[in-house]
C-alpha positions as CSV (number, residue, x, y, z in Angstrom):
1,X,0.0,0.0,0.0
2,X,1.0,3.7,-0.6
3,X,2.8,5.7,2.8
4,X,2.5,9.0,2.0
5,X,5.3,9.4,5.0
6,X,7.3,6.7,3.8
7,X,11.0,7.8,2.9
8,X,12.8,5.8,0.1
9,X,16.4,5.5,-0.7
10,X,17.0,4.8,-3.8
11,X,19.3,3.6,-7.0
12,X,19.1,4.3,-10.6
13,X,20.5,2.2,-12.9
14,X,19.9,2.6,-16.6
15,X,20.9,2.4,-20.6
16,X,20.2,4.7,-23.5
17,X,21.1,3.4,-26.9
18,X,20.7,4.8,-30.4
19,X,20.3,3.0,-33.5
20,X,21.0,5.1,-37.0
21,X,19.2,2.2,-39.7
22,X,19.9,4.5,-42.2
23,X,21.0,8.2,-42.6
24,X,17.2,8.9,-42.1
25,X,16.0,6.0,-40.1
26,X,17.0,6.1,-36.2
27,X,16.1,4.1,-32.9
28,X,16.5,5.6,-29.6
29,X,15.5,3.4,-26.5
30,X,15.6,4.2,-22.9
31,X,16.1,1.8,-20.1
32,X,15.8,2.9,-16.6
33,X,15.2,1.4,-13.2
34,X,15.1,2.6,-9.6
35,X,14.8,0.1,-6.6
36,X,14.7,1.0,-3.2
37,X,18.0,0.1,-1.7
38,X,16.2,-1.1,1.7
39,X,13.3,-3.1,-0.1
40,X,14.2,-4.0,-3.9
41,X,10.9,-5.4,-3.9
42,X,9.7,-1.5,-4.3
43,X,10.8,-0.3,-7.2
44,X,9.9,1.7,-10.7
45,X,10.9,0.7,-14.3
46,X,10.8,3.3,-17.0
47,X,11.2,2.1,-21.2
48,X,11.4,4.7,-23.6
49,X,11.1,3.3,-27.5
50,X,11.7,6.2,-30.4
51,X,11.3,6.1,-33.7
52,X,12.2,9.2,-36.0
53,X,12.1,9.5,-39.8
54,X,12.6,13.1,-41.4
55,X,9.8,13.5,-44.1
56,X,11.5,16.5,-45.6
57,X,14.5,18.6,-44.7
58,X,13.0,20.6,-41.4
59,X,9.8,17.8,-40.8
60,X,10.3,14.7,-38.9
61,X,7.6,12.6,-38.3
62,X,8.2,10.3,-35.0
63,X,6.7,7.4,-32.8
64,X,6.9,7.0,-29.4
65,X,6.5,4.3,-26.8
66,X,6.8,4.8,-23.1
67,X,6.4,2.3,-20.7
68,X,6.2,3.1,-16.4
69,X,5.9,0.5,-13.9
70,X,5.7,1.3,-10.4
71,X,5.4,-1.9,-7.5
72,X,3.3,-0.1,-4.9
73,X,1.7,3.2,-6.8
74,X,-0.4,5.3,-5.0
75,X,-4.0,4.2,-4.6
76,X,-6.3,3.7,-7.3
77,X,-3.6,4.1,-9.4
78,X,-2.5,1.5,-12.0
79,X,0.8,-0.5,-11.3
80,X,1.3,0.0,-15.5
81,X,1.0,2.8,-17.9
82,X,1.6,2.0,-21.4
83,X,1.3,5.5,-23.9
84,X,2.5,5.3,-27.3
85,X,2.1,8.6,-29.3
86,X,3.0,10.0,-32.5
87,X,4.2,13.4,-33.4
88,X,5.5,15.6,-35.9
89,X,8.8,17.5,-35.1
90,X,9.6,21.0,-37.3
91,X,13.5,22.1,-37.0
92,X,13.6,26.3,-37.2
């Protein structure tokens, strides 16, 4: 159950890595996750998945996936939230 008074130490441990496909085609993925030193059984997860492709010179279109886990969220909250989203950048 959630503590509102509960205090947490914790650790973050996590990866980024970036995959260039082509000169236009690029992965970027996100790793991250932060257990409480005391209690590793409490802990959040964080996964980032990008995906960019320039449509013309200034445009890129991109997808996005974002993944956040948390062991003991607050209450009648989720333990899982999954968003994926798309979006157009514009370079000035």
């Amino acid at each position: 159950p959630y503590l509102p008074d509960h205090d947490i130490v914790s650790a973050r441990v996590g990866e980024n890595l970036v995959w260039k496909i082509t000169d236009k085609f690029v992965v970027t993925e996100r790793l991250q996750f932060t257990p409480n030193v005391e209690d590793v059984g409490e802990f959040r997860a964080r996964f980032e998945l990008s995906i960019s492709y320039p449509l013309l010179k200034r445009v890129t279109l991109n997808l996005n996936l974002f993944d956040e886990y948390e062991s003991r969220p607050a209450t009648f909250v989720e333990n899982n939230q999954l968003q994926v989203q798309s979006t157009v950048g514009i370079s000035f």
